[in-house]
C-alpha positions as CSV (number, residue, x, y, z in Angstrom):
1,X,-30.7,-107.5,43.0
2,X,-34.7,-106.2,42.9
3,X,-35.2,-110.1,43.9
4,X,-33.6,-111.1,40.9
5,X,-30.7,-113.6,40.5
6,X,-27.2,-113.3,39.4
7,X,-25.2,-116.3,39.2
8,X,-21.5,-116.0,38.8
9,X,-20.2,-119.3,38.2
10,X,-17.6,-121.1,35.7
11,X,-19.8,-123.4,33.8
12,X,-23.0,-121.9,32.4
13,X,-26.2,-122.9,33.8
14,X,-29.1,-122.8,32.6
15,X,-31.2,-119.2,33.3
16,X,-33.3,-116.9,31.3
17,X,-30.0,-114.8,29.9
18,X,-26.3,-116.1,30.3
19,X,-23.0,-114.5,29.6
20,X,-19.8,-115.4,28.6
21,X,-16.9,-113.3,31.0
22,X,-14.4,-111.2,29.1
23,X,-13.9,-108.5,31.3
24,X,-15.5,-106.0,33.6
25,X,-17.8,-104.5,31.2
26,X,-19.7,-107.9,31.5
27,X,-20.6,-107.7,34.9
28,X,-21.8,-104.1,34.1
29,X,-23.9,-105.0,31.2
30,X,-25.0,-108.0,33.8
31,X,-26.3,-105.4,36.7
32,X,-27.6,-103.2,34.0
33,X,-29.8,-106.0,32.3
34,X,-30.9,-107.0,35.8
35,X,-31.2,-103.4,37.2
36,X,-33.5,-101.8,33.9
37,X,-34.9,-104.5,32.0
38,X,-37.8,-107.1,33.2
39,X,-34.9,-110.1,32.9
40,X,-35.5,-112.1,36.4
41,X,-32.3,-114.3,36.5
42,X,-29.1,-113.8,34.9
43,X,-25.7,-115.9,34.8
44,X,-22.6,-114.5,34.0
45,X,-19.8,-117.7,33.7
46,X,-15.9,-118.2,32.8
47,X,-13.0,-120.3,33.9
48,X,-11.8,-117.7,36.5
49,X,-14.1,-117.5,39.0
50,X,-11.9,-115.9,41.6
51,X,-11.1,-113.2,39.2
52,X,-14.6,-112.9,38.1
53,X,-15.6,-112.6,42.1
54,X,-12.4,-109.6,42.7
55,X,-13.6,-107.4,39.8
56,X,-17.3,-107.5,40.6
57,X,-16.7,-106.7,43.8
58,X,-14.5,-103.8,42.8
59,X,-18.1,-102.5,41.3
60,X,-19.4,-102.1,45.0
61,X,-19.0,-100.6,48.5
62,X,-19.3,-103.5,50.4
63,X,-21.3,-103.6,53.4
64,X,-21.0,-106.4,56.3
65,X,-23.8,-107.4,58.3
66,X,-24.1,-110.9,60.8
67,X,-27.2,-112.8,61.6
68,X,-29.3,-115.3,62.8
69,X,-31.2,-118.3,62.6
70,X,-33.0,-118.6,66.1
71,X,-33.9,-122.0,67.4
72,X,-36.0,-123.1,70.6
73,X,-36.6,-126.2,72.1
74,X,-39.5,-126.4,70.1
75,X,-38.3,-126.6,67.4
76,X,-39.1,-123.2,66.0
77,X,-37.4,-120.4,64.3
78,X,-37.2,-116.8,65.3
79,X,-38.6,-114.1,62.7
80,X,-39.0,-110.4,62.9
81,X,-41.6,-108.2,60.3
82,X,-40.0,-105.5,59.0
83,X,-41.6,-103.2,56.3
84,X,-44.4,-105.7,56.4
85,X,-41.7,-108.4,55.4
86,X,-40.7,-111.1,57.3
87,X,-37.5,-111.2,57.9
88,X,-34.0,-112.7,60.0
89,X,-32.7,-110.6,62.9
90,X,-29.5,-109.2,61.5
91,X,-27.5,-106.1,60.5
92,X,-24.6,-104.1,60.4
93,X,-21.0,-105.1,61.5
94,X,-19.8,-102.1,64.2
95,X,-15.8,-101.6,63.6
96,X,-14.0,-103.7,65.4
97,X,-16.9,-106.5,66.0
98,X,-16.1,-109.7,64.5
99,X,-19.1,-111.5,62.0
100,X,-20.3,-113.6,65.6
101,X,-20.6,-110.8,68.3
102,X,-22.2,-108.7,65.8
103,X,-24.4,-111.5,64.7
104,X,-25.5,-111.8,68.6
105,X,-25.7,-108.2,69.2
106,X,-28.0,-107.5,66.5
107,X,-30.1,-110.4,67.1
108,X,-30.4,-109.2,71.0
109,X,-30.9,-105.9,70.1
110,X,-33.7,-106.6,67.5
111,X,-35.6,-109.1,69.5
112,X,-34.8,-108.1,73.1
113,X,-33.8,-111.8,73.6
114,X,-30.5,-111.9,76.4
115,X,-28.6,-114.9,76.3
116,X,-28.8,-116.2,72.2
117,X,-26.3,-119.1,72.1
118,X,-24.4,-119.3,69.3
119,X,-23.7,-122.9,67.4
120,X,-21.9,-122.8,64.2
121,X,-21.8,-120.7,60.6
122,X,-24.5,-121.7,58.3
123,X,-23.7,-119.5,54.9
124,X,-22.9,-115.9,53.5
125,X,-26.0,-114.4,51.1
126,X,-25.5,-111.6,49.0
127,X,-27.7,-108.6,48.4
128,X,-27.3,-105.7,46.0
129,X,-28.5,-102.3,46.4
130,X,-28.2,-98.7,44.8
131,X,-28.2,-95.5,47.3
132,X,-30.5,-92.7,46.7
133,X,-26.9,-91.1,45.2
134,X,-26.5,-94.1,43.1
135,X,-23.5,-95.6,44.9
136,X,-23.7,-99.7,44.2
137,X,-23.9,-101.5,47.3
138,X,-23.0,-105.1,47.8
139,X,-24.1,-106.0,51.5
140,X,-23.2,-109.5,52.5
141,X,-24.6,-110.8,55.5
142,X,-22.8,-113.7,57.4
143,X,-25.4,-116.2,58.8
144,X,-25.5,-118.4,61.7
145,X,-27.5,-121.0,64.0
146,X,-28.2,-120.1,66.9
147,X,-30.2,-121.6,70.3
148,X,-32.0,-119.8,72.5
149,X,-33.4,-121.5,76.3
150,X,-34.2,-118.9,78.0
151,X,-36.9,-116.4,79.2
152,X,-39.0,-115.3,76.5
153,X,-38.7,-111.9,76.8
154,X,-39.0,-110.9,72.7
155,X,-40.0,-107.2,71.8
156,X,-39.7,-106.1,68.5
157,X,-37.1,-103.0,68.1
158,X,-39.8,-100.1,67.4
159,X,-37.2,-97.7,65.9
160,X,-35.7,-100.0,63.2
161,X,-39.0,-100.3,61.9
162,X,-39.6,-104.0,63.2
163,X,-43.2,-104.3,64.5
164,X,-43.3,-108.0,65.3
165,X,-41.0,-110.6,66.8
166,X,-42.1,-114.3,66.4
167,X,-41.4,-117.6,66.8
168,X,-42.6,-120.4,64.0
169,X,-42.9,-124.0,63.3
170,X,-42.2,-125.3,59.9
171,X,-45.8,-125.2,58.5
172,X,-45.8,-121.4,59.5
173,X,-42.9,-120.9,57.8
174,X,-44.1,-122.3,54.7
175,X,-47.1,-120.9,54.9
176,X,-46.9,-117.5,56.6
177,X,-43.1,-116.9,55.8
178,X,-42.2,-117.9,53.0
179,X,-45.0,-116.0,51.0
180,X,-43.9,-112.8,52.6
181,X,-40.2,-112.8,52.9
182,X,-37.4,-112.0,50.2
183,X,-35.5,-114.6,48.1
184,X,-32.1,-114.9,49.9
185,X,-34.1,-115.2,53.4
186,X,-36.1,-117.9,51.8
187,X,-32.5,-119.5,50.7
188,X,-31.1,-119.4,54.0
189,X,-33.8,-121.1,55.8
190,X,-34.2,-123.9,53.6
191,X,-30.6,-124.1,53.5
192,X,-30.4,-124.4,57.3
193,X,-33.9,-126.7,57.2
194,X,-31.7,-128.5,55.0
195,X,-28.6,-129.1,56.7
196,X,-30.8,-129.8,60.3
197,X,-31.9,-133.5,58.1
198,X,-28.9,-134.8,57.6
């Protein structure tokens, strides 16, 4: 939320401000602290996680988007700027799409890449948002590896705002990326850097 971290979970760890579950009211006290005060990382804990994890996301419209992680041969990873952000080619679920057509479509249609390969489900990263009405938005956006062999026919999508499509190595990501991108894209890369070692 605003780049800042909220950790539901049923030990407590060890953030700047931690909270003991009782009910609702301390998940709203939680987005409030984290939405008006300079707090940068919150964790709200109890036994029941999977109750803790139904009533939060009572507090939301939840929104589904799909992604993706683009390899080539070369090794590299496939990036669009957005905003002046770097960022993953992803977005909305359509009705009726299920989490890896949508996560194809909308890296084809934000790339102009034809033929993305999918592999396998790398992770789910949560984002939340408030609407110019104030409606709470939790959009979760369901990640995955992808290959791509083909002709290199990338062209950013103008009228979502993207103005670059790019492919880079691991020192550009580091050093380019990373510096420019937000906190869950940076989670999901090293996550999927990560998982390629082993």
């Amino acid at each position: 939320m605003n780049e800042k971290k909220l950790l539901l979970s049923k030990q407590s760890e060890n953030l700047e401000k931690v909270l003991r579950y009782e009910n609702v009211t301390s998940l709203e006290i939680a987005l409030d602290l984290l939405e008006n005060t300079s707090l940068k990382e919150l964790n709200v804990f109890g036994e029941n996680i999977e109750e803790i994890w139904a009533e939060f996301q009572k507090l939301f419209r939840i929104i589904e988007a799909a992604g993706g992680l683009v390899n080539n041969p070369q090794g590299e990873l496939l990036f669009i700027k957005r905003l002046g952000k770097w960022d993953l080619p992803k977005g909305k679920m359509e009705k009726g799409e299920s989490r890896e057509e949508s996560a194809v479509r909308e890296i084809e249609e934000e790339t102009g890449l034809k033929d993305v390969e999918l592999v396998k489900f790398i992770n789910t990263t949560y984002h939340i948002y408030i609407e110019r009405n104030g409606e709470k938005i939790l959009k979760c956006t369901h990640w995955f590896e992808m290959n791509f062999n083909g002709e290199d026919t990338s062209k950013p999508q103008i009228e979502e705002g993207i103005t670059e499509v790019a492919w880079k190595n691991t020192t550009q990501i580091e050093d380019e990326v990373f510096p420019s991108t937000f906190k869950n894209i940076k989670l999901i890369v090293k996550e999927f850097q990560y998982s390629r070692l082993k």
